[in-house]
C-alpha positions in Angstrom: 11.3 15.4 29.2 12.5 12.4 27.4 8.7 11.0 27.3 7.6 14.6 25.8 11.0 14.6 23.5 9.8 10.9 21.9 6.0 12.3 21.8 6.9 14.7 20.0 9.5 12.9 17.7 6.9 10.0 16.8 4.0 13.3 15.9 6.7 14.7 13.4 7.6 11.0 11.9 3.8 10.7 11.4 3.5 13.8 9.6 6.3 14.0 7.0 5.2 9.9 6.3 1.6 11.9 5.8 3.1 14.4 3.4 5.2 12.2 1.2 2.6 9.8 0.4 0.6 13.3 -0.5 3.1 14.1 -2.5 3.2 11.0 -4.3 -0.3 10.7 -5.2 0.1 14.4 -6.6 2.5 13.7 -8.9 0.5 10.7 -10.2 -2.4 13.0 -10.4 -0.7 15.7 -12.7 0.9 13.2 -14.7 -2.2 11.3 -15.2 -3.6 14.9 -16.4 -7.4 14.3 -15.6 -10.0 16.3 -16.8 -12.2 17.7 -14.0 -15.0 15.2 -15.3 -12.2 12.5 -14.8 -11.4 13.6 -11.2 -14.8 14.3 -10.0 -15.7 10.9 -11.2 -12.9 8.8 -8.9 -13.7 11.1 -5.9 -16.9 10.0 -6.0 -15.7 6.1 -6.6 -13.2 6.9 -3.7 -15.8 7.7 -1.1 -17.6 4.5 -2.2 -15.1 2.4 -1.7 -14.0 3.8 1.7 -17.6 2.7 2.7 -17.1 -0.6 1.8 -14.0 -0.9 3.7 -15.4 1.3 6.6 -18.5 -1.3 6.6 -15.5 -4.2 6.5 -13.9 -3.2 9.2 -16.9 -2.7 11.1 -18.3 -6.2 10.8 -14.1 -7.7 11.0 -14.9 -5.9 14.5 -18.2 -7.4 15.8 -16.6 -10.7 15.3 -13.2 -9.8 16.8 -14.0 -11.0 20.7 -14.9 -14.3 18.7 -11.9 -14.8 16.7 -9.6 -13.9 19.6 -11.3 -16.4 22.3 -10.5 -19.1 19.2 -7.4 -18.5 18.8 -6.6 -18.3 22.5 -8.1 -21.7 22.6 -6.0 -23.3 20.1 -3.0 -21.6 21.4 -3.4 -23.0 25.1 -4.4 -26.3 23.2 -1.1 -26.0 21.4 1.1 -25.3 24.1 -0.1 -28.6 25.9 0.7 -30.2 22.5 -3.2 -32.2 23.1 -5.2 -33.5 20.6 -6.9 -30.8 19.1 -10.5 -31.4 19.6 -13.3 -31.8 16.6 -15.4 -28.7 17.9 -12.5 -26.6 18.4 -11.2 -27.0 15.1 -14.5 -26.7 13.1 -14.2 -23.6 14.9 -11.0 -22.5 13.5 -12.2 -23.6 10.0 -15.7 -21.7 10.8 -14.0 -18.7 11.7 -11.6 -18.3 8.8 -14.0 -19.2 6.6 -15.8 -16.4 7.9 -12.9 -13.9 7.2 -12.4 -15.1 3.8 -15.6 -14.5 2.9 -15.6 -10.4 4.4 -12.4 -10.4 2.5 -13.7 -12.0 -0.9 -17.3 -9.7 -0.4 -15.1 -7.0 0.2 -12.9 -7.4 -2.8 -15.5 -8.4 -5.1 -17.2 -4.9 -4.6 -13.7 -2.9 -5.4 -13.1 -4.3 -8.0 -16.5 -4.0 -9.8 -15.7 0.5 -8.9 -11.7 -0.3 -10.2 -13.3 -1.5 -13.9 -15.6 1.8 -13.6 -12.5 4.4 -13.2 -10.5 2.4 -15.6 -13.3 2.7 -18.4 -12.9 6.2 -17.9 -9.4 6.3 -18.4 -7.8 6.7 -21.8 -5.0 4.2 -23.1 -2.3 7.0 -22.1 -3.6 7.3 -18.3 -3.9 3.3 -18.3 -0.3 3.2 -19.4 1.4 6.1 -17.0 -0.7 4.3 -14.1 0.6 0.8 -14.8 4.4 1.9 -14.9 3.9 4.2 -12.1 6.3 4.2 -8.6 6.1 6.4 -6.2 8.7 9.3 -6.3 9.1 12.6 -4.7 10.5 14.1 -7.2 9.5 13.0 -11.1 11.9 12.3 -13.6 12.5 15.4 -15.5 12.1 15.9 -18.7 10.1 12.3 -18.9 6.7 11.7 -20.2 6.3 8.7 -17.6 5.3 9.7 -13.9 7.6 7.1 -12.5 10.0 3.9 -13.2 8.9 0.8 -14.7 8.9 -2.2 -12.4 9.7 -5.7 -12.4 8.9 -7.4 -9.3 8.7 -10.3 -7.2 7.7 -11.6 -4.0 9.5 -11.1 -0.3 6.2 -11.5 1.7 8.2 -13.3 4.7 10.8 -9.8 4.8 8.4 -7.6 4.7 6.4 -9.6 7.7 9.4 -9.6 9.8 10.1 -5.5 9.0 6.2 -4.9 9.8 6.4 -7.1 13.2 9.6 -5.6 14.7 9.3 -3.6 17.3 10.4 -0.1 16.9 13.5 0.0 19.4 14.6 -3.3 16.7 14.0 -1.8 13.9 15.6 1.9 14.9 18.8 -0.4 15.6 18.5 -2.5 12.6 16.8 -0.3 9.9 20.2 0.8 8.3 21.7 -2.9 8.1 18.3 -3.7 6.9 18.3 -1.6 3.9 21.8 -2.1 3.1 21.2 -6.1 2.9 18.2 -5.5 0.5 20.1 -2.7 -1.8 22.8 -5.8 -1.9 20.4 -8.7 -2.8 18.8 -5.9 -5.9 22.6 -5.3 -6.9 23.1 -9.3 -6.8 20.3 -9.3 -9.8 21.0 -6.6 -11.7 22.2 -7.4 -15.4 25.5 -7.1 -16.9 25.9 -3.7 -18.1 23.0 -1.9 -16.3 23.2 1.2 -13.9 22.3 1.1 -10.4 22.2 3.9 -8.2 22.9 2.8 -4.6 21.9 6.2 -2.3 18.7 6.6 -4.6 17.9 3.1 -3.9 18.6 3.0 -0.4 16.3 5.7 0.2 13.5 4.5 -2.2 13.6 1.3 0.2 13.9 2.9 3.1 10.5 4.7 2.4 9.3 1.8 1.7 9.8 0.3 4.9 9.0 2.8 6.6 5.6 3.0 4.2 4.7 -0.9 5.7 5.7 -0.5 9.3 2.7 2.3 9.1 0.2 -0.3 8.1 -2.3 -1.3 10.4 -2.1 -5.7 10.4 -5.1 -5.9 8.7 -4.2 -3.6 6.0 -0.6 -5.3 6.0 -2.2 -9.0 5.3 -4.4 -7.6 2.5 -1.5 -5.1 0.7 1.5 -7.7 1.5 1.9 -8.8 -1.7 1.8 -5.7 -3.0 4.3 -4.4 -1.3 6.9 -7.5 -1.9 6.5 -7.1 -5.8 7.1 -3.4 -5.2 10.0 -3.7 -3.8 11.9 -5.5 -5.7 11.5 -2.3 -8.2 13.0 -2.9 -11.5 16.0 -4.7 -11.1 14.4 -8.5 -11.7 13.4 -9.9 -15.1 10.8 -12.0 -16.4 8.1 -11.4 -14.2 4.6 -10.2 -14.6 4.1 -6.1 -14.2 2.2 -5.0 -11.0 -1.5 -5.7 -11.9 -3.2 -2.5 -12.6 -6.5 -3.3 -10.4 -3.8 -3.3 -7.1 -2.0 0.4 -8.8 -5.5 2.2 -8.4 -6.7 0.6 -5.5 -3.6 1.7 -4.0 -3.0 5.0 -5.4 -6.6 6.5 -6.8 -8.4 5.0 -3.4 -6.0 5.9 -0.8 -8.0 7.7 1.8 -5.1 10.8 1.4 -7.0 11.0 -2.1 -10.4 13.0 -1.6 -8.6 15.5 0.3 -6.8 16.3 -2.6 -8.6 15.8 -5.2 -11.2 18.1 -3.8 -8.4 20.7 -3.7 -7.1 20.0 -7.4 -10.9 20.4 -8.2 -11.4 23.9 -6.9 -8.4 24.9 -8.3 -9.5 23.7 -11.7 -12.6 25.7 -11.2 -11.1 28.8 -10.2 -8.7 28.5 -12.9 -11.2 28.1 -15.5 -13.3 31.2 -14.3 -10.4 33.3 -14.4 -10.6 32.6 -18.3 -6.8 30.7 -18.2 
């Protein structure tokens, strides 16, 4: 019973984390208001670029057994605390040379499709997608889809959130969040408004956002995810880079699904005459 009771506890947890990030990519879409030219276009740039990760993954794969029986070799070598022998490290350095260069191949080809959706973007949609966080509910009465952001780096947090295992984290997650609403409330400047129970739950979506991640996505989104979280709260620092807001928002594989749907709608809508 309690086996079927958790089964059917972590099912439910997956699908309302599912439905969230849906609805955070809709409201990004409306607000973004794209033409049906516009949102054709990036569902077609979207299924590209879920090849090219597909065809990443694929290849990180083949080499896996490799990389692993490396590793294991350097970690025995390690626990003896032994010299660590010439061919074993050009082995090390072969092999993460290898994943650098699937990583940089991989990038390199995103980022040629990002500068293709953002030449088809007007100055408006640029601007609403650089300021955009994710919400459930938008602002009302606010032109912008979302809060601007400020962030900065917490990489080696966010590691230790991702790594914990669950029964940790289930024990821990409330202290967590409280500890990181206190460090943003630490920073925030004289004068300014802060809205603990909003926050809390902004970060704890967050969290619970990364500890969804496979590791491989982790290592490639990490920083991402440590400027995002700081939210708006720190000054002087550099605005998330635009390239990382539509690889993460306009390529997320949640996207075609509903883009498609947004599309027939459109097309309905614009048969009926309305």
């Amino acid at each position: 019973m309690i086996l079927i009771l958790l089964m059917l506890f972590t099912q439910t947890k997956g699908e309302i984390t599912k439905i969230q990030r849906e609805i955070q990519i809709l409201n990004l879409i409306n607000g973004l208001e794209l033409s049906k030219y516009q949102m054709i276009f990036i569902l077609e740039k979207t299924h590209e670029v879920d090849q090219i990760k597909a065809e990443f993954y694929e290849e990180i794969e083949s080499n896996a057994e490799l990389f692993l029986e490396i590793l294991k070799r350097l970690k025995e070598n390690r626990m003896k605390n032994k010299e660590i022998p010439d061919e074993l490290r050009r082995a090390v350095f072969l092999a993460e040379e290898r994943m650098h260069s699937l990583r940089a191949e991989m990038y390199k080809s995103i980022d040629s499709i990002i500068n293709e959706v953002i030449a088809v973007l007007d100055g408006n949609q640029l601007y609403q997608l650089e300021h955009y966080v994710p919400c459930l509910i938008p602002p009302k009465g606010e032109t912008r889809i979302g809060q601007s952001e400020n962030p900065e780096g917490v990489v080696l947090q966010l590691t230790r959130i991702h790594d914990m295992p669950d029964w940790l984290y289930d024990l821990k997650k409330e202290q967590l969040v409280e500890k990181t609403v206190e460090r943003l409330k630490r920073h925030l400047p004289r004068g300014g408004e802060f809205d603990e129970k909003s926050e809390q739950k902004r970060i704890s979506r967050l969290f619970e956002e990364i500890r969804g991640l496979s590791d491989v996505d982790f290592i490639l989104q990490k920083k991402f995810y440590a400027e995002e979280l700081k939210g708006k709260y720190l000054s002087g620092k550099t605005p998330l880079n635009l390239s990382f807001k539509i690889e993460k928002f306009l390529f997320d594989p949640l996207v075609s699904t509903i883009l498609e749907e947004k599309i027939r709608i459109k097309q309905t809508t614009e048969g009926k005459g309305y």
